[in-house]
N, C-alpha and C positions, 0 to 999 in steps of 0.2 A: 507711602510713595517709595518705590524702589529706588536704591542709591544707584547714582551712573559716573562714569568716567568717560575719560574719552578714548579714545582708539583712533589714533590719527587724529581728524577733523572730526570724526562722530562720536556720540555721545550712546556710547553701550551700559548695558548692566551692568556694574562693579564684577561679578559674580563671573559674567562671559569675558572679560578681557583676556583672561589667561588662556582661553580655550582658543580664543582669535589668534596671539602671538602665536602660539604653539603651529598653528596650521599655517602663520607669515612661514617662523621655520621648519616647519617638514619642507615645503615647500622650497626654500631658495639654497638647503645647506648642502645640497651636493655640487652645486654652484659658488658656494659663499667666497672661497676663497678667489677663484677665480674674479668674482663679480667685483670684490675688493678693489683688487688691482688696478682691474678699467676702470671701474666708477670713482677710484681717487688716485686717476694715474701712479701709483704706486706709494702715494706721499702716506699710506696709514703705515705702511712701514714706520717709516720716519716717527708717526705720532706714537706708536707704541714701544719705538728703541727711548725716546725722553721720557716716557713712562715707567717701564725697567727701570731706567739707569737711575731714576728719583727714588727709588724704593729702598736702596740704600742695600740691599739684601746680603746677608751674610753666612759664610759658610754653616751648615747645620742648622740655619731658620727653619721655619714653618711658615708655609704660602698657602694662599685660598684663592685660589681662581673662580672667583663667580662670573657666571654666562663666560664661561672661559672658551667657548666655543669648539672652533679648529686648535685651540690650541697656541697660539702665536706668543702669548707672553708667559703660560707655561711651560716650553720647550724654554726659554730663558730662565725662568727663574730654578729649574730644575739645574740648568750648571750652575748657577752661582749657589745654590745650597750644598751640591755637591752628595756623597751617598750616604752623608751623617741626617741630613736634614728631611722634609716631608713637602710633598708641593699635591694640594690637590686642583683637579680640572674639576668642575663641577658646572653645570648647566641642570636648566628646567626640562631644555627638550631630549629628547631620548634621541632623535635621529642626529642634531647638532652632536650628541656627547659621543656616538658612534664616530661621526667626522672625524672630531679630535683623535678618538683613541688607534682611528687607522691612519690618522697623517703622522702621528708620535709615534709609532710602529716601524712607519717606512721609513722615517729620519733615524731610527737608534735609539731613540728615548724612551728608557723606559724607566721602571720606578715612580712613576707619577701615578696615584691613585685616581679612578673617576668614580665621582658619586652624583647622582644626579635629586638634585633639590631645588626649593624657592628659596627665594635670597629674604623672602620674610620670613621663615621661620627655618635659622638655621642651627641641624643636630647636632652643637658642637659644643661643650662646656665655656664656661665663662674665661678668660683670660688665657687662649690655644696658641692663637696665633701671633707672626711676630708683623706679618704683612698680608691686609687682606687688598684685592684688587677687583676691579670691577670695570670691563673695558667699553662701550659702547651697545651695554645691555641696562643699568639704569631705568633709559627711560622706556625700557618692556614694561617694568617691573609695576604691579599695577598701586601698589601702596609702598611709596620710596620713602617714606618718613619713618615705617615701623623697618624697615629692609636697614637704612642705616642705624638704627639702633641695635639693633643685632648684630652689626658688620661692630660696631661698637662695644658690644658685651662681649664678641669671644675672641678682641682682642687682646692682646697682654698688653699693663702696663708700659710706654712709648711705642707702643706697637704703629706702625705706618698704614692706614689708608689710603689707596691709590685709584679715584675714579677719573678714565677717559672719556670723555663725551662728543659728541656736537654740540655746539652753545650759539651763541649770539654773536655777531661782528656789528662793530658801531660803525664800521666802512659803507656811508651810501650805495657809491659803487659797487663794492664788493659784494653787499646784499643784493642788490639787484642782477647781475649778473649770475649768481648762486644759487638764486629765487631762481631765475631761469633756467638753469641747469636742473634746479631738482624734480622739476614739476614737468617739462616739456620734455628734458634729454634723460633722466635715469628712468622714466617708467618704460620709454620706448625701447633704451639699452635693454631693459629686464626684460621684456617683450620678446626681443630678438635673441638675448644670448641665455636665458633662461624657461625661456616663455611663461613670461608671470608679470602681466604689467604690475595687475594689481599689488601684490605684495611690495613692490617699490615704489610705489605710490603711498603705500601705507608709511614705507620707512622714511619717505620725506616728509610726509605730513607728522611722524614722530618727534622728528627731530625740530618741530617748531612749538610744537605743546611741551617740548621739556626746558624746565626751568632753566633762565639764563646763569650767569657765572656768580654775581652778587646773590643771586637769590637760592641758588646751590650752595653755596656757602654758608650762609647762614642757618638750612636746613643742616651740615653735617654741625657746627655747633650746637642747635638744638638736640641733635641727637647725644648730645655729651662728651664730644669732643673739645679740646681743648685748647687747640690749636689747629688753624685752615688757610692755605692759602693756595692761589691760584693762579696757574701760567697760562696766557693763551697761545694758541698755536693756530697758524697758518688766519693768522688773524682775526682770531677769535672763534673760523668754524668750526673747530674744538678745543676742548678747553682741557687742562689736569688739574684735578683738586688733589690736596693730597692735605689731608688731616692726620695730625697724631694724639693717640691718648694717653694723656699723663700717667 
């Protein structure tokens, strides 16, 4: 019997998921940043300035931006490491990593390496980095148990892991209303300002198949970390984990 995962609400090959993601992002990433905005009236700003700023990052570190996309928290962490230090963008998809490298272009930024990889088998030696991050790409990733073991090897001794996600909210209300937004009003926005229902149809049915904030957690312990804890934000529609390795 062939092994299957899901992709949204369906139940794909293991083998197809990554070919599916890939064609979500060809598709929305000349859009993404823009689609950002509308679709979280500007508050992911918000969620990835708490993210940074938890990372603790310091002059002349070493950062790893996986699905680092457009780019948003690697134009940050590239000032705070400054021109002693390494910050890379790294995505799966080739046309997102393109995105990135022409919005850090038009801003000034340069110095930042792009490599484009899976976040489960990463080419980097054991104990590289001082902070690896991972923003709202997670739950692409089609085996996130083997993904953060790895985020976990080529970290250094206290080295900082930083995942931003969408997660769970225990607010009746607020899931209901949420629920409604994500399923009736983002495919149509993506419809209309993308033209792509389906690819944001896929991303809210994503964001319900991925692990809530307890049960994220105890997967980055499993992976061999040694320390995890987690802040919710905007009421738990996403969450930060941020694990460090002894």
């Amino acid at each position: 019997m062939e092994n299957t995962t899901h992709f949204g609400f369906r139940q794909v090959a293991t083998n197809d998921k990554q070919s599916l993601v890939k064609d979500v992002f060809n598709s929305v990433a000349g859009k993404y940043d823009l689609m950002n905005d509308i679709l979280s009236f500007g508050t992911h700003r918000l969620w990835k300035h708490y993210a940074i700023s938890s990372g603790n990052i310091k002059m002349g570190d070493k950062v790893l931006d996986i699905a680092g996309g457009t780019g948003d928290l690697t134009m940050e962490f590239k000032r705070q490491v400054g021109n002693n230090g390494q910050v890379i963008l790294s995505d799966i998809n080739t046309t997102m990593l393109h995105e990135g490298r022409k919005k850090l272009t038009n801003k000034g930024i340069f110095g930042v390496e792009f490599i484009q990889l899976n976040a489960q088998y990463l080419p980097f030696k054991n104990n590289t980095f001082d902070c690896v991050s991972i923003a709202f790409g997670l739950r692409n990733v089609t085996n996130k148990d083997q993904a953060l073991e790895e985020m976990y090897r080529i970290l250094k001794p206290n080295g900082c892991l930083l995942i931003l996600e969408f997660s769970t909210t225990n607010s009746v209300l607020i899931k209901k209303i949420y629920d409604f937004y994500s399923f009736k009003i983002i495919p149509k926005l993506g419809n209309i300002i993308a033209n792509d229902k389906t690819s944001y149809q896929y991303l809210s049915e994503s964001i319900r198949k991925h692990p809530n904030q307890k049960t994220l957690k105890n997967m980055v312990l499993n992976a061999g970390f040694d320390f995890c804890e987690y802040h919710n934000l905007s009421s738990g529609i996403v969450a930060l984990h941020k694990g460090i390795k002894a």
